[in-house]
C-alpha positions as CSV (number, residue, x, y, z in Angstrom):
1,X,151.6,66.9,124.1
2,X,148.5,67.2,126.2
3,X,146.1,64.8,127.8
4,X,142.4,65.0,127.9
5,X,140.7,64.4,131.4
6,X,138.3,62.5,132.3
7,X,136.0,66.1,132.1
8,X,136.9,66.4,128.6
9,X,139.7,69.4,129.5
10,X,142.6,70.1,127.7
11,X,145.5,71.9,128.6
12,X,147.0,74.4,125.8
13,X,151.1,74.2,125.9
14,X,152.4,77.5,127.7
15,X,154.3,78.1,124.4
16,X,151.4,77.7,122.1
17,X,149.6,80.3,124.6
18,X,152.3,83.3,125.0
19,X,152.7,83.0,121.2
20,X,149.2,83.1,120.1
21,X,147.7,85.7,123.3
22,X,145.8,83.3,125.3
23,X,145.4,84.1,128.8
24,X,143.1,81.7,131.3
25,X,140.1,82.6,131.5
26,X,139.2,83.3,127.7
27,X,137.3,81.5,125.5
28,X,138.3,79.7,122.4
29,X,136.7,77.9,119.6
30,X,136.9,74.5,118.6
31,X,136.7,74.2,114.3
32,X,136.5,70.9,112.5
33,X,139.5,71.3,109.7
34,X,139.8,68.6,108.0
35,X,141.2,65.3,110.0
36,X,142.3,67.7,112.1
37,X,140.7,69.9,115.2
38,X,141.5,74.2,115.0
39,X,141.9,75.9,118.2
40,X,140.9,79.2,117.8
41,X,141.5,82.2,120.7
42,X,138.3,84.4,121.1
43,X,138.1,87.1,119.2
44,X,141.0,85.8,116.6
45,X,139.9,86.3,112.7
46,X,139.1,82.9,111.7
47,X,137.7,83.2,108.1
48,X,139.2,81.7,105.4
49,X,140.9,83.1,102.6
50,X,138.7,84.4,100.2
51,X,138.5,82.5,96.6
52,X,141.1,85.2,94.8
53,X,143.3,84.3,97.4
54,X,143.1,81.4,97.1
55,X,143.5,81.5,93.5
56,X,146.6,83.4,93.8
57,X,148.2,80.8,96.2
58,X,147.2,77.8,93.6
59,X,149.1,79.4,90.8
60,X,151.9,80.4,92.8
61,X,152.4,77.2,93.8
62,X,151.6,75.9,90.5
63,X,154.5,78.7,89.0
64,X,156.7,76.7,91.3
65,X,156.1,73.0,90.2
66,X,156.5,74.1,86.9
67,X,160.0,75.8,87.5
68,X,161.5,72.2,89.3
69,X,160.3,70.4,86.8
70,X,162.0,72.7,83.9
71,X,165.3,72.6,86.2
72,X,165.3,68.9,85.7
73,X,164.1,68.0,82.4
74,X,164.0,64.0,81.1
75,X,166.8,63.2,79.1
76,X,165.9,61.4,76.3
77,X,168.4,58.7,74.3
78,X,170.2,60.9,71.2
79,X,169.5,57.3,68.8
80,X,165.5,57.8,69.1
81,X,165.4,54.4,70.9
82,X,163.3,54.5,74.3
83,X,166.1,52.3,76.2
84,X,163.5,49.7,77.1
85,X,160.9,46.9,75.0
86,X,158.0,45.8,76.5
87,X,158.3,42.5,76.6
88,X,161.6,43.3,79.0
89,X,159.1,45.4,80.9
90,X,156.6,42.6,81.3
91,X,159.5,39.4,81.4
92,X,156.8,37.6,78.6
93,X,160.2,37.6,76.0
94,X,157.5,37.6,72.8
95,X,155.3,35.3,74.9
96,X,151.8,36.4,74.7
């Protein structure tokens, strides 16, 4: 974890630096994402994905929702009954 100073300064973890090619002296961009801040190294490719990619990812991911919830599906009781009443639901026993 980092600490600001008292200059506003913060210091990028050496890890985070060797893996994404920052060296001192370079510049890099602060983005507002969200709730959270994006450091980006100068000259990275910051854009985001274009809508058909996007597109792609939301079905995907909607292709996998899909498949968990096939792999479990709700059993239902074999006599028709739902298993509860609603007055047990509520505790009101006819009481209205």
């Amino acid at each position: 974890m980092s600490k600001v100073t008292s200059k506003l300064q913060v210091t990028i973890p050496k890890a985070l630096a060797e893996r994404y090619g920052i060296s001192p002296g370079q510049d890099v961009q602060w983005l507002q994402a969200g709730e959270a801040i994006r450091v980006v190294p100068q000259g990275a490719r910051h854009t985001s994905a274009d809508k058909a990619k996007r597109l792609e990812r939301f079905d995907r991911a909607t292709a996998r929702q899909r498949d968990r919830q096939l792999a479990r599906p709700l059993e239902a009781p074999s006599d028709g009954e739902r298993g509860w009443r609603r007055e047990e639901l509520y505790g009101r026993d006819g009481a209205g």
